[in-house]
N, C-alpha and C positions, 0 to 999 in steps of 0.2 A: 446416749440418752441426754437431753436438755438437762442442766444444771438449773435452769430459770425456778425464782421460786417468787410468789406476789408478795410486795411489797404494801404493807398496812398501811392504813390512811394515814393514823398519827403517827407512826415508825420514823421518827428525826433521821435526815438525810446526813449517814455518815460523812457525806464528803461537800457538808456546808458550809464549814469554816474556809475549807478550801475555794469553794464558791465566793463567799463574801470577799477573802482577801484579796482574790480577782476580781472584784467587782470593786471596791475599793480602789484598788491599781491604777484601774481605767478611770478614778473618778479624780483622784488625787492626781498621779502619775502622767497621765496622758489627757486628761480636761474632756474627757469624751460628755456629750450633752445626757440629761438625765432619760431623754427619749432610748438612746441609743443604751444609755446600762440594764435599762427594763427589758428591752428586746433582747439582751445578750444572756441574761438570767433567766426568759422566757424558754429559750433556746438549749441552755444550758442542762436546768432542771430536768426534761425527760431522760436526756442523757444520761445524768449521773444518776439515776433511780434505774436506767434499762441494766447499768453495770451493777448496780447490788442484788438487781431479780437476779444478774446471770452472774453473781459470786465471782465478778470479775473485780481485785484489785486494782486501785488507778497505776499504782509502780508497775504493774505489768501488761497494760494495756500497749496492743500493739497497732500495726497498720490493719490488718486481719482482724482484729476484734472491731476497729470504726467501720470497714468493712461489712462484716456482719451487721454492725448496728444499722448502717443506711438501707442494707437489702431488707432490716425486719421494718424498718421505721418509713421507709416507702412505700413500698408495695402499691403503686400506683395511686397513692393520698398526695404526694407533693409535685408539684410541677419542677419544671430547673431549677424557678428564679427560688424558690423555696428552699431547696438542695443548697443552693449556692448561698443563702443565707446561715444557713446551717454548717455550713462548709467552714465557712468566716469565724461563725464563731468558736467552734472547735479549735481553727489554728490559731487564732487570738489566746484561745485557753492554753493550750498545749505549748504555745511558745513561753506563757508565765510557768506554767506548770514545770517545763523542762528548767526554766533558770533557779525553782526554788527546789530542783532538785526531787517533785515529786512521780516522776515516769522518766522514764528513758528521753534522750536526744534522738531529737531531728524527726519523732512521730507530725507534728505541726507541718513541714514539708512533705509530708508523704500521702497526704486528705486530697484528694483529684475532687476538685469542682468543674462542673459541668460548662461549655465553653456556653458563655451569654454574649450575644452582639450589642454594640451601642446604638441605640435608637430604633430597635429591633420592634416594639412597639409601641401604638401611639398612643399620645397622653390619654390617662384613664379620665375624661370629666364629661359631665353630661353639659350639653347644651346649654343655653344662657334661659333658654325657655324653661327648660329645666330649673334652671337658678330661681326662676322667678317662680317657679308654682310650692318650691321648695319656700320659699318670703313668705308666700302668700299661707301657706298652710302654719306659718306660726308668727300671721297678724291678730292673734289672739288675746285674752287679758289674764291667763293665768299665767302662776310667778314660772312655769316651765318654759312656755311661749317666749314670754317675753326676754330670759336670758339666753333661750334657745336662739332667738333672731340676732341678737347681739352676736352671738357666735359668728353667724352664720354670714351673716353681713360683712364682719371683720375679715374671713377666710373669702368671700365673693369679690369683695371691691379689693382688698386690698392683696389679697393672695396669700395673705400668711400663712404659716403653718399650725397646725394644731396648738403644737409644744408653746410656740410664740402667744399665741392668745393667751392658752393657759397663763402665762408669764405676763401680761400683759396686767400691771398695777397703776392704780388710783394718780400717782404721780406722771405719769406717761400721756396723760390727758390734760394740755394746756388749752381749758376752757376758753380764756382769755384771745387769745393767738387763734385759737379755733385749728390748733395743729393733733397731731397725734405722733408721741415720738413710740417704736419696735426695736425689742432687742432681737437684732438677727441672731441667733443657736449658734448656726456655721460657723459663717462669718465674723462673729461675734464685735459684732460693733453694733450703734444706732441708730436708724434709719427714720425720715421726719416724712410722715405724711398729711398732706392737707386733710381735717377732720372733715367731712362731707355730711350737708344737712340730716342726710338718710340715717347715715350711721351714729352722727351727734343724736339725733331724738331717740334714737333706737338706747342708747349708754344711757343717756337722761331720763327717758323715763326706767327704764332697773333701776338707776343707781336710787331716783327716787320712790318707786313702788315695789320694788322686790327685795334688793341687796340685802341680806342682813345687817345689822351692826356688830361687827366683830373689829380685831385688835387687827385682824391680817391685811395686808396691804392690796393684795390681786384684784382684781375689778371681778371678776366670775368666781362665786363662790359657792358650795352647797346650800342647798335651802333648808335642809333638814339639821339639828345637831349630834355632835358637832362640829362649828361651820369649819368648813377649809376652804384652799382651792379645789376648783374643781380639777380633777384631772385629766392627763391627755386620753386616755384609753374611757373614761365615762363620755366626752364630748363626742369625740367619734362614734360611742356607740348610740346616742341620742342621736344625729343627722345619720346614721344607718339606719334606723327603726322608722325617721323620716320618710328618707327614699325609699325604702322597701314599700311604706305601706300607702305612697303616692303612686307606687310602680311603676317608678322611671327604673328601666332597663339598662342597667350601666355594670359594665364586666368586674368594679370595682366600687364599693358604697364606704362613706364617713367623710371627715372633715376635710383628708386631704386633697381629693378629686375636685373641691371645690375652687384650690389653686389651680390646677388643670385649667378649670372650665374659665376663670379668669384670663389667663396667658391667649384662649382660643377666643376670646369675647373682644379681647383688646389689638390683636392681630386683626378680628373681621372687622375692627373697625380703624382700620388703616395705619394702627403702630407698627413703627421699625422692627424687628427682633432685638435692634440696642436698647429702644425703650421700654420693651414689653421685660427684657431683664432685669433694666434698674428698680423698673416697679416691684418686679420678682426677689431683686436684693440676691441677683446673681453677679458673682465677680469677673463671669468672661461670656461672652456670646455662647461660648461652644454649649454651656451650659442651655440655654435657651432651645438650640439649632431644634432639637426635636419637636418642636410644633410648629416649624415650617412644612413637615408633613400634613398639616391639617390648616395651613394656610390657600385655600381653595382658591382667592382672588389671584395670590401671587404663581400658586402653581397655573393658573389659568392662562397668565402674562408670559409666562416662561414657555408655555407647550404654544404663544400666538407669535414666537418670535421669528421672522426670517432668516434663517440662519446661513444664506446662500452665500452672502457677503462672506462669513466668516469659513465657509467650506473652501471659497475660491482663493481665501487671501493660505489655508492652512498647504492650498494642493504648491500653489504657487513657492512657501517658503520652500517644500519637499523638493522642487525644483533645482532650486539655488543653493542649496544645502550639501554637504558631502554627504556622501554616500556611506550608509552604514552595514559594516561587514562584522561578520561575526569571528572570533579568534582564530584563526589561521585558517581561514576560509581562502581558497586559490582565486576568488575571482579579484577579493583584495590585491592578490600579490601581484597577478597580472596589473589591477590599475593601477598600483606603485611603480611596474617595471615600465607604464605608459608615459611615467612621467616626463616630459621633460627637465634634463640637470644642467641646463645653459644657466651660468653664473657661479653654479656651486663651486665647480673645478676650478 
């Protein structure tokens, strides 16, 4: 008989402070981005609530009880990459947990993730058409529209990331210069982009017709009180409820797809994959490599290439090459024993 018993909406999560101090850890400790602690307590939460419906102790949680929990917590709802998010955070947890002594050792190595390929699929972003009907539908003059475009403008032209906009404050806009300085998350440095007329009018009229006046520094802020920034998971869900209700069909909706659709817009119009990186505020190509898949011009050049040259020059080295024999194979031995030894002796 199940042990499971439901968990009340208000019922305080016995094993919150445990939660916080790890979440903490990662924020103190390890400098992880505020993006990434939300996801990791996102994550966390059903967890450690599936363990007090089923009167399971954290000290005595085994491989067998995570186990159990994937098979109840799947059940054909999460895909791999989903699993594999989940997976992440568990051992992240369980490696804290084990050092401050709250469960057993070595449970954190024992969570099997599901094997994920690199570049297994291709960037999630809709078209540039796409881009543009997504502008067009909030060239509008209410105060939604108009911070909505800023948004959206910022993640289109320049590819930022959500979290980055979010972060994106009043002093990062040198009017003057006509520049625009980003703090990369990641990489955590500063990145300097030329401020483009599109996007300067788009900031200038919010900052003068919408923006609240408040003490807070962030250029996008709530309109209602009281004001803050806005946050990463509100923005994305506004340019979701966008897409959806333009019905652009796209396997993934929000703010981040719109970096996608940037990287595949500046590719089709003849950037390197070094350039289309630095724009990206990636620190290595490899990072990029994945929308050479969905570079259609270059894969076109590559499948127009005669490759005859290069087959006749490969047959030929085969030629003049020694012969490769496998470890104690006899045909080797016979062509050692062919050798001629004039000199040796």
């Amino acid at each position: 008989m199940s042990r499971s018993r439901p968990v009340e909406q208000n019922e305080p999560l016995p094993y919150n402070h445990h939660l916080q101090q790890f979440l903490t850890f990662l924020k103190q400790e390890r400098g992880f981005a505020d993006a990434t602690i939300v996801n990791r307590k996102r994550s966390l939460k059903p967890f450690l609530a599936w363990l007090i419906a089923q009167d399971e102790p954290l000290s005595t949680v085994s491989p067998v009880v995570i186990t159990k929990y994937f098979i109840s917590a799947v059940a054909g709802k999460w895909k791999r990459t989903s699993v594999s998010f989940h997976v992440q955070s568990l051992r992240s947890f369980f490696r804290y947990a084990s050092s401050r002594g709250w469960c057993a050792a070595g449970i954190a190595e024992s969570i099997d993730a599901p094997r994920l390929y690199t570049h297994e699929n291709l960037p999630q972003g809709p078209s540039w058409e796409g881009v543009k009907k997504l502008l067009a539908s909030v060239n509008g003059a209410s105060p939604v529209q108009i911070r909505s475009r800023c948004a959206i403008l910022l993640c289109a032209v320049y590819g930022l990331r959500v979290g980055e906009v979010c972060r994106l404050r009043l002093e990062d806009i040198d009017w003057a210069e006509e520049k625009i300085c980003v703090r990369r998350s990641k990489q955590r440095k500063v990145q300097t982009y030329p401020l483009t007329t599109e996007v300067g009018n788009a900031l200038l009229r919010y900052l003068k017709e919408t923006r609240p006046r408040c003490a807070h520094r962030e250029v996008l802020l709530t309109l209602r009180r009281p004001y803050r920034p806005v946050s990463v998971g509100a923005l994305s869900t506004i340019t979701q409820k966008l897409q959806k209700r333009l019905g652009l069909k796209l396997k993934r909706y929000g703010s981040h797809v719109l970096r996608h659709a940037c990287a595949t817009h500046l590719l089709a119009q003849g950037l390197t994959l070094k350039e289309v990186g630095d724009h990206l505020g990636h620190v290595s190509v490899a990072a990029t490599r994945i929308y050479a898949k969905v570079d259609l011009a270059g894969l076109r050049e590559v499948a127009a290439l005669d490759l005859t040259p290069l087959v006749a020059c490969i047959e030929q080295c085969e030629q003049i090459a020694a012969p490769f024999y496998l470890i104690g194979e006899i045909q080797a031995l016979r062509h050692v024993g062919n050798l001629g030894l004039r000199g040796v002796a």
